[in-house]
N, CA, C and O atoms as a CHARMM CRD file, in Angstrom:
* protein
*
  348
    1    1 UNK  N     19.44300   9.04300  -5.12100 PROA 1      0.00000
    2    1 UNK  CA    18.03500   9.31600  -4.85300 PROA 1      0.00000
    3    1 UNK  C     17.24000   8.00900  -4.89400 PROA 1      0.00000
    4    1 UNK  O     17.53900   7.17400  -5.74600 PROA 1      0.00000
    5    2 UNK  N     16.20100   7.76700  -3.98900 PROA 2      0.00000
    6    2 UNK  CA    15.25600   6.79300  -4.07600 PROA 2      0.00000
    7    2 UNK  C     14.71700   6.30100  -5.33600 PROA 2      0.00000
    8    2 UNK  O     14.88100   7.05400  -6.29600 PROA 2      0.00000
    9    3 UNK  N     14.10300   5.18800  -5.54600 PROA 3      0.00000
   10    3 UNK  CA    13.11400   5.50400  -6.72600 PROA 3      0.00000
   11    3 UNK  C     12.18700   5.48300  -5.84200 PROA 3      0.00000
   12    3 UNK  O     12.19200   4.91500  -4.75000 PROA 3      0.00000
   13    4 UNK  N     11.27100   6.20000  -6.39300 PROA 4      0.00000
   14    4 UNK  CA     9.94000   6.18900  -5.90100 PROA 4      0.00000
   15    4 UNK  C      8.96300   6.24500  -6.61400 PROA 4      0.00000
   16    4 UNK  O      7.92700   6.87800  -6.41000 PROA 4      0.00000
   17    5 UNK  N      9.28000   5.47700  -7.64200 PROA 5      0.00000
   18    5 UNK  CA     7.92100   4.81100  -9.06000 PROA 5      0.00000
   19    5 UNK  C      7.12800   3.74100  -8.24100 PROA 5      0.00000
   20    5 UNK  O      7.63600   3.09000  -7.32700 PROA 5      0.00000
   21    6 UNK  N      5.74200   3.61600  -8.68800 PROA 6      0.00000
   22    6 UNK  CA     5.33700   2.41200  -7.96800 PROA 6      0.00000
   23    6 UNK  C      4.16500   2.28900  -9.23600 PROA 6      0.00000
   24    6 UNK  O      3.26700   3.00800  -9.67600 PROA 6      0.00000
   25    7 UNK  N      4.82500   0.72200  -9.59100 PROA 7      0.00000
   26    7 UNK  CA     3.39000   0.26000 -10.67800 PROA 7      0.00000
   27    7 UNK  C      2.57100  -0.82600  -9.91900 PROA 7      0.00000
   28    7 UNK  O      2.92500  -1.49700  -8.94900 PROA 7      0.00000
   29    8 UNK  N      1.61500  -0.83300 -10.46400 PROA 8      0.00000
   30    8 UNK  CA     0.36000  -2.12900  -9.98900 PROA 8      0.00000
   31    8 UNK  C     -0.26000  -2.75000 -11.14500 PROA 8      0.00000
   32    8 UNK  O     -0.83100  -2.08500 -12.00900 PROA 8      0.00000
   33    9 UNK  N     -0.14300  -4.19200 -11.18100 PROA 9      0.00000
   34    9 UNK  CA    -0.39600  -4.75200 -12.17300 PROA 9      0.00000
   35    9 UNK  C     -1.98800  -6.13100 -11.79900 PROA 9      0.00000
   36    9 UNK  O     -1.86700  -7.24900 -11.29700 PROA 9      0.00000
   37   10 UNK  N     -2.80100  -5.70500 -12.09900 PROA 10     0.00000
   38   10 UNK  CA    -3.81400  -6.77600 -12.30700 PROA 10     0.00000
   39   10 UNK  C     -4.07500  -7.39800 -12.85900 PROA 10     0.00000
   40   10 UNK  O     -4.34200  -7.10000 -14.02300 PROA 10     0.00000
   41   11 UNK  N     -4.15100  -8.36300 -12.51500 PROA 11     0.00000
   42   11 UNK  CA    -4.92900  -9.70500 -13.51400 PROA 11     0.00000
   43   11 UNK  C     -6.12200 -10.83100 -13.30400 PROA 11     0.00000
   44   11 UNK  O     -6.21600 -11.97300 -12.85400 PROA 11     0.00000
   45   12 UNK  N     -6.83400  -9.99600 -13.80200 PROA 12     0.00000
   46   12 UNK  CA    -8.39200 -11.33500 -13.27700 PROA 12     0.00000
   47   12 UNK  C     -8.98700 -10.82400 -12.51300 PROA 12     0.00000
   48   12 UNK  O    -10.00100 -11.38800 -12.10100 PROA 12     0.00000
   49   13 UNK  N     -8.56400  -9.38900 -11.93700 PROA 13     0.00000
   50   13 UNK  CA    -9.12000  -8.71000 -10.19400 PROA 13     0.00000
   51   13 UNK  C     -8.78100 -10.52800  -8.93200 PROA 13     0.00000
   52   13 UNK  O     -9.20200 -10.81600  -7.81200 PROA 13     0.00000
   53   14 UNK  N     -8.10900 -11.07400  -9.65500 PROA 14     0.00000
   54   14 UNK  CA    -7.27000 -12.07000  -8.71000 PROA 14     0.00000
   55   14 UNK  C     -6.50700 -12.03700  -8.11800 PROA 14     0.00000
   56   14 UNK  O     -6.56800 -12.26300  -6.90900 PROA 14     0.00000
   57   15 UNK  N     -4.90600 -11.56900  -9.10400 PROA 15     0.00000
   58   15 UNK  CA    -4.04200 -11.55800  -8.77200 PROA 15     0.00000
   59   15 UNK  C     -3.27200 -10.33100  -9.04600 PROA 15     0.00000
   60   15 UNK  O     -2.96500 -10.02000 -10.19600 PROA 15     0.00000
   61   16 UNK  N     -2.96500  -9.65400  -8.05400 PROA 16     0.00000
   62   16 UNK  CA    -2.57200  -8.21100  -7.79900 PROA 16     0.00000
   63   16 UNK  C     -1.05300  -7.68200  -7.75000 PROA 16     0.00000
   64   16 UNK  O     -0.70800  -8.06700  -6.63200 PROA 16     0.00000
   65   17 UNK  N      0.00800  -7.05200  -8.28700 PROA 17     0.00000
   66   17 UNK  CA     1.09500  -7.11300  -8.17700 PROA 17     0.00000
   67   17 UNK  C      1.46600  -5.14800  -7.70800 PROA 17     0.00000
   68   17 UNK  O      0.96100  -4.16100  -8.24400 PROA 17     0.00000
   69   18 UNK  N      2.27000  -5.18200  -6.81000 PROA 18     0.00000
   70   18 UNK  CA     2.49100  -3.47700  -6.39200 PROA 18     0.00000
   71   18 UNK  C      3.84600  -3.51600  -6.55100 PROA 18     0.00000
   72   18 UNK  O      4.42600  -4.43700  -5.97500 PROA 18     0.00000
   73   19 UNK  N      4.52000  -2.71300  -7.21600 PROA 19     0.00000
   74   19 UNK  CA     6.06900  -2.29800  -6.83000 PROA 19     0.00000
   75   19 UNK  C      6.32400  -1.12500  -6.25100 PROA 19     0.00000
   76   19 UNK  O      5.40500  -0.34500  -6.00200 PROA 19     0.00000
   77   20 UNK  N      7.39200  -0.89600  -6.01200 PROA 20     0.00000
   78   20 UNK  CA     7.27200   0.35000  -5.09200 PROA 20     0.00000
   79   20 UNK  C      6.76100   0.38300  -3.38400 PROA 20     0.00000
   80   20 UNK  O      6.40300   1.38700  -2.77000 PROA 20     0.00000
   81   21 UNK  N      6.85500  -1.08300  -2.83100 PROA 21     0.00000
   82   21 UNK  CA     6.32600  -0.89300  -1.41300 PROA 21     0.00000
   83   21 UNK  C      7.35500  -0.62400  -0.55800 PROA 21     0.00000
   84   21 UNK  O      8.45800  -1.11900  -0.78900 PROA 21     0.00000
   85   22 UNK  N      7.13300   0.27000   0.65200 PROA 22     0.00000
   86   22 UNK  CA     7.64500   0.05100   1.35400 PROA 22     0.00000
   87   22 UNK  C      7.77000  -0.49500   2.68300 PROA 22     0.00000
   88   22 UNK  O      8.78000  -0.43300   3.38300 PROA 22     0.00000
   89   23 UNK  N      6.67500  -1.03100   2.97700 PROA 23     0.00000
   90   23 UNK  CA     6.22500  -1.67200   4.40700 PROA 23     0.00000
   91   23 UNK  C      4.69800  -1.95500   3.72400 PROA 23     0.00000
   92   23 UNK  O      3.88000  -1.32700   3.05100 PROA 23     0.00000
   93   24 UNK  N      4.83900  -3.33800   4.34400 PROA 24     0.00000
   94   24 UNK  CA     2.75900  -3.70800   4.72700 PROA 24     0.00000
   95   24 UNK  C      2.17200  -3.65600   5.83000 PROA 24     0.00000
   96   24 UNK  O      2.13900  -4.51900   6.70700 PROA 24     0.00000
   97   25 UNK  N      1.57300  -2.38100   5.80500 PROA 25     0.00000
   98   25 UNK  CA     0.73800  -1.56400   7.48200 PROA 25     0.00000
   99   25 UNK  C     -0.50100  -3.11900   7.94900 PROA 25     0.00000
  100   25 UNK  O     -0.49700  -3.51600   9.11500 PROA 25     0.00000
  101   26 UNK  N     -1.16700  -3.60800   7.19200 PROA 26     0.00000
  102   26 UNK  CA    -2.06300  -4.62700   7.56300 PROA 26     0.00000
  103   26 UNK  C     -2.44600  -5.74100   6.58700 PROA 26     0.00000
  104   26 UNK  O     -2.60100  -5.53600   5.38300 PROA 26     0.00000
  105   27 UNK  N     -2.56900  -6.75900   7.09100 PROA 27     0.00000
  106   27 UNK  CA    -3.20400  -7.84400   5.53400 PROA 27     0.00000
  107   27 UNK  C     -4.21200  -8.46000   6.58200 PROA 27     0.00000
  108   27 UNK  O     -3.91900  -9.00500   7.64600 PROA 27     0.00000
  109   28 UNK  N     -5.68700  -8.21400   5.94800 PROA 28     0.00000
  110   28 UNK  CA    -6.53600  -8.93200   6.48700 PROA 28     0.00000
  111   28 UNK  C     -7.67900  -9.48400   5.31000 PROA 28     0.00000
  112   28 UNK  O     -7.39200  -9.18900   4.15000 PROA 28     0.00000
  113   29 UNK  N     -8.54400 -10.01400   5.45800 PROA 29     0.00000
  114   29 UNK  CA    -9.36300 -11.19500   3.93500 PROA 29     0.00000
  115   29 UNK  C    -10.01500  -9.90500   3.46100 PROA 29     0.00000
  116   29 UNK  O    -10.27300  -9.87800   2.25800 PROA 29     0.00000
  117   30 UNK  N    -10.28100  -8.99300   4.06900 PROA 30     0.00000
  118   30 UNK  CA   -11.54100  -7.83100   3.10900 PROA 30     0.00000
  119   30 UNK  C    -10.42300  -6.72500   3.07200 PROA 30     0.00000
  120   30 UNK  O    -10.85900  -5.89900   2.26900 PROA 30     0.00000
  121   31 UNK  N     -9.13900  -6.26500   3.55800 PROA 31     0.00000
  122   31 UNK  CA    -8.14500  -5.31900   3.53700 PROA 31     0.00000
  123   31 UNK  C     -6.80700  -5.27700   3.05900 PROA 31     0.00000
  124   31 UNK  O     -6.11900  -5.38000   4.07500 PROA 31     0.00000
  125   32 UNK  N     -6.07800  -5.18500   2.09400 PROA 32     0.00000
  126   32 UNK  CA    -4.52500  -4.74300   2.51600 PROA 32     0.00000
  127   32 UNK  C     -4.08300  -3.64100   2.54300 PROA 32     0.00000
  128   32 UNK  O     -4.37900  -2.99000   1.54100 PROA 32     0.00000
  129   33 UNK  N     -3.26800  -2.94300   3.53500 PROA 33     0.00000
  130   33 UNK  CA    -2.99500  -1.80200   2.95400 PROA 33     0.00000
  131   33 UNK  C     -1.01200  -1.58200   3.23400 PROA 33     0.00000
  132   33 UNK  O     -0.15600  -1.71700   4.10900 PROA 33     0.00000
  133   34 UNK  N     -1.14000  -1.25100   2.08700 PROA 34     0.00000
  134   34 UNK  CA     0.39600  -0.68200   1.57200 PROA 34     0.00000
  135   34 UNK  C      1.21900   0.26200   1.92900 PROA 34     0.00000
  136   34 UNK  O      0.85500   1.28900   1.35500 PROA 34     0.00000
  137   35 UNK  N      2.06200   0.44200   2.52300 PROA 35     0.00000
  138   35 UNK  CA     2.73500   2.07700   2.50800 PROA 35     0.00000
  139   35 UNK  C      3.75900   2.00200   0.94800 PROA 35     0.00000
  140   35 UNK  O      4.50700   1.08200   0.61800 PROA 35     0.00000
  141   36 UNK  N      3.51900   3.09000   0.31000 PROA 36     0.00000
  142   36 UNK  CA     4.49900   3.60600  -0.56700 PROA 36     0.00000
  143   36 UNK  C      5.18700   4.36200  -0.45300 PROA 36     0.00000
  144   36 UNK  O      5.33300   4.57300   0.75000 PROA 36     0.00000
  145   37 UNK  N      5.83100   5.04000  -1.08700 PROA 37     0.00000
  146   37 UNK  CA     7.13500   5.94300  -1.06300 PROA 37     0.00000
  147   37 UNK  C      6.47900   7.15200  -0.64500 PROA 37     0.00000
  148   37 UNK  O      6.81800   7.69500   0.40700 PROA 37     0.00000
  149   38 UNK  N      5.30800   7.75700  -1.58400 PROA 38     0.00000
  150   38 UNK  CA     4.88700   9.56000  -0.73400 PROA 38     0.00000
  151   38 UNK  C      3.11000   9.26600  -0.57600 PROA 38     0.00000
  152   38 UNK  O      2.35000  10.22500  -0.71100 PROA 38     0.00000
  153   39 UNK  N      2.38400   7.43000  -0.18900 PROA 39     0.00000
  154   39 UNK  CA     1.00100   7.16400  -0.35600 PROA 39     0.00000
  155   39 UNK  C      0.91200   6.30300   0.37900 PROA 39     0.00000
  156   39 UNK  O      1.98200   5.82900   0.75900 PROA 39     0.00000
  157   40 UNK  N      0.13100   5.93500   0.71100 PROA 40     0.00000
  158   40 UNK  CA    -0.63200   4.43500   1.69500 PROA 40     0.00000
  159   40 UNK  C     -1.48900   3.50600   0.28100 PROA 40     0.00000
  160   40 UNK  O     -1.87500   4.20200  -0.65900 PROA 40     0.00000
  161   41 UNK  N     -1.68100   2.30400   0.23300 PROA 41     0.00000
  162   41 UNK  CA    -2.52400   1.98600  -0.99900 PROA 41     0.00000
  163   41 UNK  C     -3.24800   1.08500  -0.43200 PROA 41     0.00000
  164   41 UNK  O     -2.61500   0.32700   0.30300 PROA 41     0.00000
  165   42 UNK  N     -4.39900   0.89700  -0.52200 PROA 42     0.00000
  166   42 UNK  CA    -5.70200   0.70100   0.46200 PROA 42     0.00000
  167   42 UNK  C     -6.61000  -0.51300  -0.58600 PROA 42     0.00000
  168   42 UNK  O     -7.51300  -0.27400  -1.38800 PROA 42     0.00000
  169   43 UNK  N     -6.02000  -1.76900  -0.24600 PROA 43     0.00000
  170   43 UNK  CA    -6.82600  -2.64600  -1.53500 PROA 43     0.00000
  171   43 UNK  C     -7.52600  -3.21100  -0.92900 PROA 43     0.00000
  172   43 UNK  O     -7.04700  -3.83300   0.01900 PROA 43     0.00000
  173   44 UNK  N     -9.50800  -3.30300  -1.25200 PROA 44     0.00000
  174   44 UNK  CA   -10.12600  -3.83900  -0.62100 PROA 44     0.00000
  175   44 UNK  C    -10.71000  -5.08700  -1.31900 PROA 44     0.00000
  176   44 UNK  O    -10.11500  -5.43400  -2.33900 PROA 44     0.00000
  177   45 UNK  N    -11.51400  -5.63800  -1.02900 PROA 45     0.00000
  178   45 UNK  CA   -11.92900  -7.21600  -1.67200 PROA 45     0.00000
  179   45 UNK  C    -11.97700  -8.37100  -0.63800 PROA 45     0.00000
  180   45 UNK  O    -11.65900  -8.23400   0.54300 PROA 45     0.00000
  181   46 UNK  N    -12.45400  -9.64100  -1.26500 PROA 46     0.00000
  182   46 UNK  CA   -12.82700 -10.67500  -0.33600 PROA 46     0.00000
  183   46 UNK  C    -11.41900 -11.84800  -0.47400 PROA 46     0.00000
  184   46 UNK  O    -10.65100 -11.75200  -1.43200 PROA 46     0.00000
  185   47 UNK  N    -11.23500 -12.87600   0.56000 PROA 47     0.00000
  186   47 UNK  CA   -10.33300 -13.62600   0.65100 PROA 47     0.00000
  187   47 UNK  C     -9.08200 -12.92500   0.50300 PROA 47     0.00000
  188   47 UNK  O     -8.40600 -13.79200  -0.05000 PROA 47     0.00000
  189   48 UNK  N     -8.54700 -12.20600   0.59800 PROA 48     0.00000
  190   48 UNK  CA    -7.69600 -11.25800   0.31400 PROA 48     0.00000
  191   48 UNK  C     -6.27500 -11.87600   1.35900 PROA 48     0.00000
  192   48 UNK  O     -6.14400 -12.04400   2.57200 PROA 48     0.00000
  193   49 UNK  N     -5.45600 -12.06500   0.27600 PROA 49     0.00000
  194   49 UNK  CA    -4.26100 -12.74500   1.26800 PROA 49     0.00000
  195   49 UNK  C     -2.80200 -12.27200   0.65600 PROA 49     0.00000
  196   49 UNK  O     -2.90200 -11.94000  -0.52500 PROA 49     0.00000
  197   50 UNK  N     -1.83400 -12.19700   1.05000 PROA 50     0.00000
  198   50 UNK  CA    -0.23400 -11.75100   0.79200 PROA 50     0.00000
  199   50 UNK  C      0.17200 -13.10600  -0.07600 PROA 50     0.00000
  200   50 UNK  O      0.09800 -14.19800   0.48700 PROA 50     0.00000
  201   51 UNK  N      0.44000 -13.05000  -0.93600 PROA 51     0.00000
  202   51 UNK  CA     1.19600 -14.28200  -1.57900 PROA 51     0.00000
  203   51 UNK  C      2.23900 -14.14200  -1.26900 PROA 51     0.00000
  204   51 UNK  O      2.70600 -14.97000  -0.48600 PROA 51     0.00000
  205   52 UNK  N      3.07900 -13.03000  -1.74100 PROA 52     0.00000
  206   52 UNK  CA     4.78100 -13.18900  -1.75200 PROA 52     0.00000
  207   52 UNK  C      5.12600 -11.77500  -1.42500 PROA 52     0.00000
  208   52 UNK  O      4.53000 -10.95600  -2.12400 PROA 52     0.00000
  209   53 UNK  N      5.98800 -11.26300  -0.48300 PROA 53     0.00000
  210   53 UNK  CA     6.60900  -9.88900  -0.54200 PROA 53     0.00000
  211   53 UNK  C      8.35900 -10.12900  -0.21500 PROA 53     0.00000
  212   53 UNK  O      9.01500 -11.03300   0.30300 PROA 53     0.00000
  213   54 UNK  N      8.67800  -8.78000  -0.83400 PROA 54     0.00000
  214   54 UNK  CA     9.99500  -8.73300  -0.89300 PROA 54     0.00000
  215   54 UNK  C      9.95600  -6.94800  -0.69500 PROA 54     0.00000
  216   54 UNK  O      9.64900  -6.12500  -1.55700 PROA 54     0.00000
  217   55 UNK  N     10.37400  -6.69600   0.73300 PROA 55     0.00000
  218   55 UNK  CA    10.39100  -5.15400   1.09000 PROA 55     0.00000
  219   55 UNK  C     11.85200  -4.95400   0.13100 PROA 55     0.00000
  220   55 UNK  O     11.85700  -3.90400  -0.51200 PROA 55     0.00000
  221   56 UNK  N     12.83300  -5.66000   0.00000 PROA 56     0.00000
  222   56 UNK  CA    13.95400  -5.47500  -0.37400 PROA 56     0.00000
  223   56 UNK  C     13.84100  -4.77300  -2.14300 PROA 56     0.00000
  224   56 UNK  O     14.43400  -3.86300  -2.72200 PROA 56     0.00000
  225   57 UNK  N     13.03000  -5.51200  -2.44300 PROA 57     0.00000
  226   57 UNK  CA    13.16500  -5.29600  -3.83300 PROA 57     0.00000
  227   57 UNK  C     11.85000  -4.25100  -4.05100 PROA 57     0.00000
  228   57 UNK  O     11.80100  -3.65200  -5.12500 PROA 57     0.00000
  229   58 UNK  N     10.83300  -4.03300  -3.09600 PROA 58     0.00000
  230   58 UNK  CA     9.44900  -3.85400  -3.05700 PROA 58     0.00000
  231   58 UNK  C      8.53700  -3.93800  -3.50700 PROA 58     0.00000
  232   58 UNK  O      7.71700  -3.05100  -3.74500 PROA 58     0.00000
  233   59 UNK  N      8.46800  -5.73100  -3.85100 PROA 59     0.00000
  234   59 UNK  CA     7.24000  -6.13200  -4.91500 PROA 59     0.00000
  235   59 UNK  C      6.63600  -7.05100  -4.11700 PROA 59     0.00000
  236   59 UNK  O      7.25600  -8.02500  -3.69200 PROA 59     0.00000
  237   60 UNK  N      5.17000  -6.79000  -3.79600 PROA 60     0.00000
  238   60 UNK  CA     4.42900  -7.39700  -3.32400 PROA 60     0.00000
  239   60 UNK  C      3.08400  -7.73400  -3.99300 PROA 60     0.00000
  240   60 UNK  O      2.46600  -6.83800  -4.56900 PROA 60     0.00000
  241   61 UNK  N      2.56600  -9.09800  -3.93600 PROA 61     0.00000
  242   61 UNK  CA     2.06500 -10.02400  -4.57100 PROA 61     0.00000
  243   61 UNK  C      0.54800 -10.49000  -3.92900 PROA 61     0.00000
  244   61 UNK  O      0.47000 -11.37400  -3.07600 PROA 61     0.00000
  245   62 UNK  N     -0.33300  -9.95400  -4.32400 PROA 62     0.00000
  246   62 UNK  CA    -1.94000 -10.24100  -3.61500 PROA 62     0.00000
  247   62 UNK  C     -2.85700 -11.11600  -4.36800 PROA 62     0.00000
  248   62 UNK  O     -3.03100 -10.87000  -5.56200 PROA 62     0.00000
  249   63 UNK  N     -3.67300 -12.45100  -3.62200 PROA 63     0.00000
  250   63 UNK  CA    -4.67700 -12.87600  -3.80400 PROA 63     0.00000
  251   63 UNK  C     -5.44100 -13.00300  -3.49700 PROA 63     0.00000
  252   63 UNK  O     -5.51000 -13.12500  -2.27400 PROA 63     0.00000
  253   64 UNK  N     -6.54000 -13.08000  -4.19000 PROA 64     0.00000
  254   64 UNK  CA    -8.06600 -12.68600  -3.59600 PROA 64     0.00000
  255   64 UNK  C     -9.10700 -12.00900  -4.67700 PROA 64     0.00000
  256   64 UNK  O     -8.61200 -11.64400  -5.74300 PROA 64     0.00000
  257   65 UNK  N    -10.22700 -11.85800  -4.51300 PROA 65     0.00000
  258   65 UNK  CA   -11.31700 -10.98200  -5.02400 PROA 65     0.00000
  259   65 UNK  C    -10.76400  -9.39200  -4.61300 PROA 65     0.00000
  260   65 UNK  O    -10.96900  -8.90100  -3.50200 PROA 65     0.00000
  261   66 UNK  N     -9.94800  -8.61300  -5.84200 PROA 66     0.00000
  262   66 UNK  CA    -9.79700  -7.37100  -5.51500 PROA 66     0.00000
  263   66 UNK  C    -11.33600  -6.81100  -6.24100 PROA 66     0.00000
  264   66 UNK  O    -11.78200  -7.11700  -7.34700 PROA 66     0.00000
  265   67 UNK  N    -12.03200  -5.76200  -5.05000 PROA 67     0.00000
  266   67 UNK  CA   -13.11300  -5.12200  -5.51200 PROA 67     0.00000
  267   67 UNK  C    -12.39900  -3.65600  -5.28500 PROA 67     0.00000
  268   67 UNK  O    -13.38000  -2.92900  -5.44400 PROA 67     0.00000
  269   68 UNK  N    -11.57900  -3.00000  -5.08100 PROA 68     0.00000
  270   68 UNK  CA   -11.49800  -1.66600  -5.04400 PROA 68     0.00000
  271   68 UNK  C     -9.51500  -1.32700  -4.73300 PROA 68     0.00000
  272   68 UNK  O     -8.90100  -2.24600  -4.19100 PROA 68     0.00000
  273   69 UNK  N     -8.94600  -0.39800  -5.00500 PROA 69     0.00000
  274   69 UNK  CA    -8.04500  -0.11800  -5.05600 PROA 69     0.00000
  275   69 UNK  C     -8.03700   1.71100  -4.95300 PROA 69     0.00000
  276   69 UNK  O     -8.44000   2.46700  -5.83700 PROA 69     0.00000
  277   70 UNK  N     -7.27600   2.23600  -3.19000 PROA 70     0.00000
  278   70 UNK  CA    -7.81300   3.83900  -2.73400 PROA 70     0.00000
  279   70 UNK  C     -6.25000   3.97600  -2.79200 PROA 70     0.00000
  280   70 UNK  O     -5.54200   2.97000  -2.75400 PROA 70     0.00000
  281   71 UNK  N     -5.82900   4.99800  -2.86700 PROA 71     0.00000
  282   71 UNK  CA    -4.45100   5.92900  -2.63400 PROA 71     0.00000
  283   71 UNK  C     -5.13000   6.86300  -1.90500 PROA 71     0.00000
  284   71 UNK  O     -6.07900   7.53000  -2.31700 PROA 71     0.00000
  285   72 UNK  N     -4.40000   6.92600  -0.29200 PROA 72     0.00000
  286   72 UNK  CA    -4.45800   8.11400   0.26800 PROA 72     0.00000
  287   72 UNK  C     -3.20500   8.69800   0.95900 PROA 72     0.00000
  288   72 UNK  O     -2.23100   7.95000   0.87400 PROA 72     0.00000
  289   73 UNK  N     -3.03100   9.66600   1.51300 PROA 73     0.00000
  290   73 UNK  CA    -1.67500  10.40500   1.78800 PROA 73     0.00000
  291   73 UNK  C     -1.19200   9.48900   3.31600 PROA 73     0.00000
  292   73 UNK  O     -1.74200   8.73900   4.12200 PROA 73     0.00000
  293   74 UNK  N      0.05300  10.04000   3.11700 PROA 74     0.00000
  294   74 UNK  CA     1.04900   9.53700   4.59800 PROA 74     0.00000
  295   74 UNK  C      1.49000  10.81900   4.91800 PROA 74     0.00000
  296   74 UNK  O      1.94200  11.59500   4.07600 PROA 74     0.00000
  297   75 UNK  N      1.34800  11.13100   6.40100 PROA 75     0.00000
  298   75 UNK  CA     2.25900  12.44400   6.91500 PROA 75     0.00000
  299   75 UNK  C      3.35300  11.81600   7.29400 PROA 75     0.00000
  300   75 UNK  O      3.03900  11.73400   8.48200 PROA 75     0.00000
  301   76 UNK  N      4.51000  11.24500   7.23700 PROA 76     0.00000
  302   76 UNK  CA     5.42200  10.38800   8.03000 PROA 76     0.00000
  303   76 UNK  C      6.05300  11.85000   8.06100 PROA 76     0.00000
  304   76 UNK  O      6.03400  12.13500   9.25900 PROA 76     0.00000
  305   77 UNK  N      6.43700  12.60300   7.57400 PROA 77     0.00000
  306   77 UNK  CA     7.56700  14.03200   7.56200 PROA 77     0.00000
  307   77 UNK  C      6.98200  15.21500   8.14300 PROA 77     0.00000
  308   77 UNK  O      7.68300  16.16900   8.48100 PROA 77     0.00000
  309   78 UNK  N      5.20100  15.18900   8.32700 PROA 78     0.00000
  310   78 UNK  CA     4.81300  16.56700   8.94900 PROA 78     0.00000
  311   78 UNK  C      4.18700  15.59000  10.24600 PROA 78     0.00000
  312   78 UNK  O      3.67700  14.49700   9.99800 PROA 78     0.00000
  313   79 UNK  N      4.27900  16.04800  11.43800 PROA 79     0.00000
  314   79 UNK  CA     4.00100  16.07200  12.97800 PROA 79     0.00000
  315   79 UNK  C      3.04600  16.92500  13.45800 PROA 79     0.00000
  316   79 UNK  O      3.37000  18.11100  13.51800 PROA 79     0.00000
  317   80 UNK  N      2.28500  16.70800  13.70500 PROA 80     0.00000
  318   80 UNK  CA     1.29800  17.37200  14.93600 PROA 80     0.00000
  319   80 UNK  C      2.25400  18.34500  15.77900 PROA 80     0.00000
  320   80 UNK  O      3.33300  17.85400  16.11000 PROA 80     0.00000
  321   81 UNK  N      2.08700  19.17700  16.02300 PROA 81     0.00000
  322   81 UNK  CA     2.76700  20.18800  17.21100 PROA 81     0.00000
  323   81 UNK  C      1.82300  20.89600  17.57400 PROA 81     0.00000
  324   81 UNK  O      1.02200  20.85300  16.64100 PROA 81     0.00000
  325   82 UNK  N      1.22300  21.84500  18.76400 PROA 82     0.00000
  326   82 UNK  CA     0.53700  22.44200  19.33300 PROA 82     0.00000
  327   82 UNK  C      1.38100  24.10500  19.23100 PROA 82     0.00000
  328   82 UNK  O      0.94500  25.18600  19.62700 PROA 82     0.00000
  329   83 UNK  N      2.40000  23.86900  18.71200 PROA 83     0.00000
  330   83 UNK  CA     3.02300  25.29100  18.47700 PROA 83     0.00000
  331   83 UNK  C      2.60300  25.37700  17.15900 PROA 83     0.00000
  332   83 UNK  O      2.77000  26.53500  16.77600 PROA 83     0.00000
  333   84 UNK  N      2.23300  24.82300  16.47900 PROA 84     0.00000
  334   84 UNK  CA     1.62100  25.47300  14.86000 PROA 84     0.00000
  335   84 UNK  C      0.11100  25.66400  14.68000 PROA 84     0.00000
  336   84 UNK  O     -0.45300  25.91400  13.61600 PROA 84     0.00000
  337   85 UNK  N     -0.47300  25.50400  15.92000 PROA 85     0.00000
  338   85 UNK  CA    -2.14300  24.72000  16.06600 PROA 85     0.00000
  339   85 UNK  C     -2.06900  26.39000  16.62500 PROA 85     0.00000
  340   85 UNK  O     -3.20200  26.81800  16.40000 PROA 85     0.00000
  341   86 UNK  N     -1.27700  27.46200  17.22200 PROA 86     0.00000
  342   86 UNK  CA    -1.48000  28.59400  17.75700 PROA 86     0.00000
  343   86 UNK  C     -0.63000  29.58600  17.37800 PROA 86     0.00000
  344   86 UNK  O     -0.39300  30.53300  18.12900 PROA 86     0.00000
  345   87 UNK  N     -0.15400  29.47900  16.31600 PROA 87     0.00000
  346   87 UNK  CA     0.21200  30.62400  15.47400 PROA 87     0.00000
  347   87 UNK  C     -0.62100  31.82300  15.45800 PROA 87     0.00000
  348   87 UNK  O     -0.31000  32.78100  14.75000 PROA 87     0.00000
């Protein structure tokens, strides 16, 4: 079975640490956002840059002014179909 623990470790609202990633959907200076195992993780703030990632191990490493930190859902396993939209 997977693990699918994911910790986040801050320090200073500087320097940001996620385990548990599994892909980085975007890195931009006011955005990163994360895919996790069953979440997306949505870190916002200024200068905001990737220090170090390792999908292998899934620890990824952020610097910058973190001002906010969102968890929201991923459908990767449920699909849109137009046969369930007319049940």
């Amino acid at each position: 079975m997977e693990n699918e623990k994911s910790d986040l470790t801050l320090i200073n609202r500087n320097q940001l640490t996620v385990t548990g990633v599994k892909k980085i959907k975007s890195s931009e200076p006011e955005q990163v956002v994360l895919i996790l195992h069953n979440a997306a993780l949505v870190v916002g703030g200024a200068d905001l840059f990737v220090v170090s990632a390792s999908i292998q191990s899934g620890e990824v490493a952020i610097g910058g002014l973190v001002k906010s930190m969102r968890y929201t859902g991923v459908n990767d396993k449920r699909k849109f179909s137009f046969k369930n939209l007319f049940r």
